[in-house]
N, C-alpha and C positions, 0 to 999 in steps of 0.2 A: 504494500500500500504506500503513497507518496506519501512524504513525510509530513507534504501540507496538509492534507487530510486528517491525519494525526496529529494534528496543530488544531485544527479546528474541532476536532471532537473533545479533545481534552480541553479545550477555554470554555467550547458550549458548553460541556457538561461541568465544567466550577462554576462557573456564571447564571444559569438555568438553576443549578441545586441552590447557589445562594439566594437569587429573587424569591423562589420560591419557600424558601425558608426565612424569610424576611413577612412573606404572604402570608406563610403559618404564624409567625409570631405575633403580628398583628391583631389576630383574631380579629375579622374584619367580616367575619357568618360561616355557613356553610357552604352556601354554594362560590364565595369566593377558595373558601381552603381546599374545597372540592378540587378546582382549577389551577392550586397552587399545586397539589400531589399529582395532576397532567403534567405539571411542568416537570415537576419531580422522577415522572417516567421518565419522562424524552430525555433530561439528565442520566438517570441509570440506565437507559439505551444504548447513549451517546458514551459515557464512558465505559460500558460493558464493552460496546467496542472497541475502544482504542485498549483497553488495558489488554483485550484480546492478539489485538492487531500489533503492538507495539512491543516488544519481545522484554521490555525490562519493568513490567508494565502490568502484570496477570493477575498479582494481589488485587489493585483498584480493580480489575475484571471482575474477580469474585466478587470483591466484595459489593458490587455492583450487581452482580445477578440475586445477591439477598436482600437488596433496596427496593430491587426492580420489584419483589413479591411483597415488601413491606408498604411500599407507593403505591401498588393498584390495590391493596388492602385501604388503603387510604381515600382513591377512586371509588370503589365502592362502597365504604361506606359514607361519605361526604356528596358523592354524586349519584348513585344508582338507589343503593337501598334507601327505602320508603320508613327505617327507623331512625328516630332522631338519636344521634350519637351522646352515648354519657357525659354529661358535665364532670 
């Protein structure tokens, strides 16, 4: 993979997990935090791949593929499921 590709997935993905961790901190409702753990996938997307792709790099993969399930836990229940989430 070129290596600017790997440039760009590793900034999208620090950059994307911090907005959207800024989103969550805010507590600004549901349906925005809902949107903030979107963002929060396409982060653990973006860096599962590069940590993949990038040979020095495989921790951040991993540990990216257990965000990736921890994020759409977050998707659903902030956006999909019809119960309101525990205070």
């Amino acid at each position: 993979m070129n290596q600017n590709m790997l440039t760009v997935l590793q900034y999208y993905g620090a950059g994307a997990a911090t907005l959207a961790a800024l989103i969550v901190s805010l507590n600004l409702g549901r349906r925005i935090t809902g949107w903030a753990f979107v963002l929060f996938v396409t982060s653990s997307l973006a860096l599962t791949a590069w940590g993949f792709l990038d040979k020095n790099s495989e921790g951040i993969g991993w540990q990216n593929v257990a965000l990736l399930f921890i994020n759409a836990t977050g998707v659903w229940r902030y956006l999909i499921s019809k119960h309101a989430p525990d205070a």
